[in-house]
N, C-alpha and C positions, 0 to 999 in steps of 0.2 A: 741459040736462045731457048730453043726448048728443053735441052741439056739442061741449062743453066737452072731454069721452072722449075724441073722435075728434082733437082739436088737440093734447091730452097722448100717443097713441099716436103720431100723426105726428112730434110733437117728440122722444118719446125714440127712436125709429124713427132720424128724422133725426141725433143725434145718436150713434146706433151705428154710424150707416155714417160719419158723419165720423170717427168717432175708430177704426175699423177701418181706416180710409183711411192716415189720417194713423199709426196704429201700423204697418204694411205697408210705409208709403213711407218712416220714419225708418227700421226694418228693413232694407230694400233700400240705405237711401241707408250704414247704417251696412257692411253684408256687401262692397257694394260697393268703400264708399272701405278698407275693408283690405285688399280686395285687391289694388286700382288701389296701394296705399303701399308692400306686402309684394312684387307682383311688380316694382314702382320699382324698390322697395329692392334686392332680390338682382342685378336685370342691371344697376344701376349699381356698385354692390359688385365685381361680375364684372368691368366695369370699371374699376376704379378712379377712378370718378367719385362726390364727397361730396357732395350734395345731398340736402333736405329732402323728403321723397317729397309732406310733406301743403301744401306748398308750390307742388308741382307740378300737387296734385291739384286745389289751388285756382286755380288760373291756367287749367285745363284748363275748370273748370265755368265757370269764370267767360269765358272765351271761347265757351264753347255755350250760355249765356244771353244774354251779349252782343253779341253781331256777330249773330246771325239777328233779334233784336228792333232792332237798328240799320237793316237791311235790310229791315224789316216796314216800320219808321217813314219807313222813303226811298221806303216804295210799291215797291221790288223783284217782283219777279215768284215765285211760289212753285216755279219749277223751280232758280230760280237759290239762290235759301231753302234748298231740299232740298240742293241738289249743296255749299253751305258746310259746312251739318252735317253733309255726308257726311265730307267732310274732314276738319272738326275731331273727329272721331270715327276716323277713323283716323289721324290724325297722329301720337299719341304712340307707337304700333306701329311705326309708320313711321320715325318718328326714331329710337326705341332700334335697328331693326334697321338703320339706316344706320350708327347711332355701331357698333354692331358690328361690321358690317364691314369697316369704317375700321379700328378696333383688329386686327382680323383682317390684313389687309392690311399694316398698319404692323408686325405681327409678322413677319408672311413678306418681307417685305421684309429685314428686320435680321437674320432666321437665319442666311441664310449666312455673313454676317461674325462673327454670335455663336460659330457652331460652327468657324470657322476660328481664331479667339482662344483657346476650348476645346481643340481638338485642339494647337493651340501650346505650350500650358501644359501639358499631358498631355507631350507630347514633352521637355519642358522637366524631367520628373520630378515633379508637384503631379497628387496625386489627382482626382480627377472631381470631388469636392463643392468642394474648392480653387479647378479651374479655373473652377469654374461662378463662385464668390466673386469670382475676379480680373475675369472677364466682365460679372460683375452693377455690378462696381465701375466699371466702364470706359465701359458702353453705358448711354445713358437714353432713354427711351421705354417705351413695353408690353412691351417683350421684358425689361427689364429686370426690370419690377415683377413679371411674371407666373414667373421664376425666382425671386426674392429669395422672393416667398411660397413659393414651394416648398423654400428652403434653410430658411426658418423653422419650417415644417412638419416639416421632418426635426430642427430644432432642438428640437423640442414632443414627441418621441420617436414620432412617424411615420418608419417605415422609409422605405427610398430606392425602393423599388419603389413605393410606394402615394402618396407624394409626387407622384412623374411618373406615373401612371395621374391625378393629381386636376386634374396641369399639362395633359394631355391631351383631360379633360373641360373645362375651362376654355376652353383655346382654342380647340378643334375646329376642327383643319385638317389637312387630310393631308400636310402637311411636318413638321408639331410632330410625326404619329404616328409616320411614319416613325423621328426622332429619338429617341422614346420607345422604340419596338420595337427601335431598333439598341442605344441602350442596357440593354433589360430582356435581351437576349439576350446580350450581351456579358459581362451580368452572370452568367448561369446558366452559361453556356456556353465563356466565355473568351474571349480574341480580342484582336488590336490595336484598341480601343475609338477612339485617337488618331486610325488611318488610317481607320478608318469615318467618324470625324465627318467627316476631312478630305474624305473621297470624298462624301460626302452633301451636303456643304456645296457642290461642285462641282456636284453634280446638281440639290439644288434650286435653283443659280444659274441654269443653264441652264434648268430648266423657268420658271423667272420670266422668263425672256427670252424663252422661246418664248410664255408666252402674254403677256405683251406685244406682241410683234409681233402676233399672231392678233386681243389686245385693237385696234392698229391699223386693221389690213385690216378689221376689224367694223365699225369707227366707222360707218361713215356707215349701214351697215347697220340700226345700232340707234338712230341719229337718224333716219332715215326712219321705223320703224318707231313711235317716240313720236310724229313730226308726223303721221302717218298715223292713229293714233289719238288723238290730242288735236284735232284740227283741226275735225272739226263740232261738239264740243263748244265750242270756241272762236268759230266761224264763228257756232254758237247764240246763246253770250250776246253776240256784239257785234246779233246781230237785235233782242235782248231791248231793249235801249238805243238802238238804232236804228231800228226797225219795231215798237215795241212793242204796236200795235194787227193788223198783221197777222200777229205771233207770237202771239195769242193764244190763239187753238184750239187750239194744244201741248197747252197744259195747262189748256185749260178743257174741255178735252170728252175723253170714254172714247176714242174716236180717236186721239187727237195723244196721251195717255199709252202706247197698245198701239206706238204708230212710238215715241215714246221708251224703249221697254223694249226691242224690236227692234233699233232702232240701238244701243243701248248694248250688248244681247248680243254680237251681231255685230262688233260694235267692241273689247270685247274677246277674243272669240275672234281673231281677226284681228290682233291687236297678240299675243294667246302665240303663235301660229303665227310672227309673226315673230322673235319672242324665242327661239322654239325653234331657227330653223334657224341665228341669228350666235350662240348662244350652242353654243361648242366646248372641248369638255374634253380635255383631255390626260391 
């Protein structure tokens, strides 16, 4: 009888902590994937990129289940395990904030031409929302999409101040604010609106040319500094495949873990140091 007690406690025991388990981790997995969908969602949005968020979200799981159980099954080494899932765990970060800066850049690029078109039209007699229309009509790329929603926005009875404050949060770059500012003041305050854009359009030319050249003279600066920091990690996994028996104490003993936290600190301190001194603003 008491056998019997003690096998019925253990079971329903056992079977509370499975189903707390399992309620926790459906929990977790549900909190999660809306957010990994919802923050998708908005920074592709931001960009005008249409994609399926829960599409991405599955592709993403299904690479961090996949590829380290591939590499378990090849006998792989578990530093090399760990450094994939580092990876695929920051990739998607990594990639939206690449595509951002791409769109960022593709914008500031086209400015100058867009607000020389603007100031044109202006001079030509065609209001500011006009010439922005003839502009939108004209130019395609980001610079275009990211005006057009803002002429639509004034179209949806958003004023024209509040429009360009939302164009400004959108693209976040201090050439769009400059542009925003010249226009929010022109508006309060009065002004040849035309010759601002014109003069602005010449300066953020020049400042793109000046850090182009700067981006130059850096280059090599900032290819030393990636091989400089990727290179023993590099240098590591070709041992891994190569010497696999006397890389082993890496990671099999508290030692070779304390040098690989060490090296990696120092590695990257040593790589921002370098990124701090070629990276020069204007």
């Amino acid at each position: 009888m008491n056998v019997l007690l003690i096998l019925l406690v253990v079971f329903v025991s056992g079977s509370l902590v499975v189903y707390s388990v399992l309620h926790t981790s459906a929990g977790a997995w549900e909190r999660y994937s809306e957010h990994f969908t919802n923050s998708a969602d908005n920074q592709l949005q931001k960009m005008f990129v249409f994609a399926d968020a829960r599409k991405l979200l599955f592709m993403f799981v299904g690479a961090l289940l996949i590829v380290p159980s591939l590499l378990i099954w090849l006998g792989q080494s578990p530093v090399l395990i760990a450094g994939v899932i580092a990876c695929i765990l920051i990739a998607p970060k990594m990639i939206m904030k690449r595509l951002a800066i791409q769109r960022r850049n593709a914008i500031n690029m086209a400015l100058p031409d867009a607000l020389q078109q603007i100031s044109g039209a202006m001079r030509a007699g065609s209001t500011f929302t006009t010439a922005i229309q003839a502009m939108v009509a004209e130019q395609t790329g980001p610079i275009s999409q990211e005006f057009s929603l803002m002429l639509r926005e004034q179209r949806l009875g958003s004023r024209m101040e509040e429009a360009l404050e939302n164009l400004g949060e959108r693209v976040q770059t201090e050439e769009m604010d400059l542009v925003i500012s010249a226009a929010l003041i022109a508006q309060d305050v009065g002004g040849n609106l035309s010759e601002i854009l014109h003069r602005l359009s010449d300066t953020i030319r020049r400042k793109l040319e000046m850090e182009g050249k700067i981006k130059a003279l850096t280059a090599q600066g900032v290819m030393q500094g990636r091989v400089v920091t990727m290179l023993p990690f590099v240098v590591l996994i070709a041992l891994l495949f190569i010497e696999p028996e006397a890389t082993r104490a890496i990671y099999t003993g508290l030692l070779g873990w304390i040098f690989l936290f060490v090296i990696l600190v120092l590695q990257l301190v040593g790589g921002a140091m370098i990124r701090k001194i070629v990276n020069i603003e204007i």
